[in-house]
N, C-alpha and C positions, 0 to 999 in steps of 0.2 A: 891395324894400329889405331885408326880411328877410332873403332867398336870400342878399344881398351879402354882409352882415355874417354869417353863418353863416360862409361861405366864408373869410372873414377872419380867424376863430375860430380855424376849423381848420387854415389856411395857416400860424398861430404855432403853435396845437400841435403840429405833425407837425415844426415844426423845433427845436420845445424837446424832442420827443421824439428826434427823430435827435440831437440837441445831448446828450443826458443817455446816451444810448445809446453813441455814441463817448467819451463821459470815463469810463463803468464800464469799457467794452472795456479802454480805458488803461488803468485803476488793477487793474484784474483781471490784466492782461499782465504789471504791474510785479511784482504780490504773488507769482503759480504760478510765472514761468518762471525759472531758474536761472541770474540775468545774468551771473557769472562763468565760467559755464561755457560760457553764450553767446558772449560776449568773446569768452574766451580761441579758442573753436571760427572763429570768425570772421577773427581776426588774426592768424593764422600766415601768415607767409610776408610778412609788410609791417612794417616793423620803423614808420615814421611812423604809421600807422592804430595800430598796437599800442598804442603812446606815446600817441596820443591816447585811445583808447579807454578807459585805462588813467585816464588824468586825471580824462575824465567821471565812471569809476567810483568812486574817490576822491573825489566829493563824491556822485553819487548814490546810491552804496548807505549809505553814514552818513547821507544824509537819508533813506533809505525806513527805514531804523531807527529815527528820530525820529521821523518820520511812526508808524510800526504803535508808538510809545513803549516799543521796545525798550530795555532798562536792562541793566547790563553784567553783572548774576547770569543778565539771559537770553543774551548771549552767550558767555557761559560755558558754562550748561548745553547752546547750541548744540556750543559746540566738544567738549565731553564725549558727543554723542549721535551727531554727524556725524564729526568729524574736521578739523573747518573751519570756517574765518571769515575766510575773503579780505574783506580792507578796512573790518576791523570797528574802530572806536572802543575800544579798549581806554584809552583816557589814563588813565595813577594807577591801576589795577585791581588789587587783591593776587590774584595767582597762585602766592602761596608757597608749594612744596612740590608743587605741583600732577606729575601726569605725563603731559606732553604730549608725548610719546616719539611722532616723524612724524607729528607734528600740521601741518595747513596753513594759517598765518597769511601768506600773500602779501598785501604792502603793507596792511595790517595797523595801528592807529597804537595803539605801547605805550609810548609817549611815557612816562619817569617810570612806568612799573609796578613793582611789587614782584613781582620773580620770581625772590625768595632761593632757593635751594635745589630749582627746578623743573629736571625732564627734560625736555631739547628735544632729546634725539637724534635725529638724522635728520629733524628738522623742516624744513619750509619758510617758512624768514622771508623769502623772494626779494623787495625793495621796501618791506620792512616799518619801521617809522621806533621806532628804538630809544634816542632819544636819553633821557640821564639816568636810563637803565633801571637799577635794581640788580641784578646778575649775581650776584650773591656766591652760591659755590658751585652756580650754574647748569651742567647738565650740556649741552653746546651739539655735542658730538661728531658729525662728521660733516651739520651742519645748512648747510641752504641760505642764507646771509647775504647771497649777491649782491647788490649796489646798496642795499643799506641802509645805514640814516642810523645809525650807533654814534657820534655826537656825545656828548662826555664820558660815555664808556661805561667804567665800570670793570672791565677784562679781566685785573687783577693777580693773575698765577698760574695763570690758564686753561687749561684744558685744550681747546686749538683745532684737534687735529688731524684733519685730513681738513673741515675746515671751508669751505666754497666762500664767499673774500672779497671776488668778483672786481669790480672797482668799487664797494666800499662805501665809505662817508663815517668816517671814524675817526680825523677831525682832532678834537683834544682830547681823545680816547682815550685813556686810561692800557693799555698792555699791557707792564706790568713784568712780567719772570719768567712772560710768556704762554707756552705752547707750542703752535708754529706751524708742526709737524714735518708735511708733506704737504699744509697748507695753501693754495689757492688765490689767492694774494695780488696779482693782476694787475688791475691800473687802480684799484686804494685808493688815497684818497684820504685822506693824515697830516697 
């Protein structure tokens, strides 16, 4: 009767062990590997897989940053060490003045940021959601804005040229007195 119940013992251990064994593997995978780079290495060539993959990441990488209680001075000092922050939580973040001259914020959410007087030249905001951001005196020259959300984005005066807009959202937009000279303006949406 002993023998049995031993055996019994050990039959849950060894699957609380394989059990706790696979959820580290997980969380170990999430934390090292470099999901956007993953992604993006994965989905070329399939424009629906892309789209979706794209989606997933958009909520999973702003949860693995809640998760590890990443706060947005840490993705800052990310973007200052790396060069990047694909699909990072930026909402309301002051970056005023900053210079993030080809910096890579791909879909990216800077929702209402303050990014008075920031260099974004040559940056990639490609997906990035710019809605009620303040531009004013933002240097944005030659920056990637495709498919971005510029919902009541104040562009009054801007300097846009060489700007790729091609399907952005910039319905309730102001671009008075924008210049839009070489600018990429194919499938915006006004």
């Amino acid at each position: 009767m002993n023998m049995l119940l031993f055996k019994k013992i050990m039959k849950r251990n060894k699957l609380a062990l394989i059990s706790i064994l696979v959820v580290l593997g997980v969380v170990l995978l999430v934390f090292i590997v470099d999901i956007p780079f993953f992604m993006d290495k994965i989905s070329r060539g399939s424009s629906s897989l892309r789209e979706n993959i794209i989606s997933i990441a958009k909520v999973a990488i702003p949860l693995k940053d809640r998760i590890l209680s990443r706060t947005v001075a840490d993705k800052l000092a990310r973007i200052q060490s790396t060069g990047a922050c694909q699909f990072c939580d930026l909402t309301q973040s002051n970056m005023e003045g900053m210079d993030l001259k080809g910096i890579d914020l791909r879909y990216a959410n800077l929702a209402r940021a303050n990014l008075y007087g920031t260099n974004l030249t040559g940056a990639n905001l490609r997906g990035a959601n710019l809605s009620g951001v303040l531009l004013r005196m933002t240097i944005l020259k030659g920056s990637n804005l495709s498919e971005a959300e510029l919902t009541f984005a104040s562009l009054i005066w801007h300097d846009l040229r060489d700007v790729d807009l091609r399907g952005a959202d910039l319905s309730s937009a102001n671009l008075t007195g924008a210049n839009l000279v070489g600018a990429n303006l194919s499938g915006i949406n006004l």
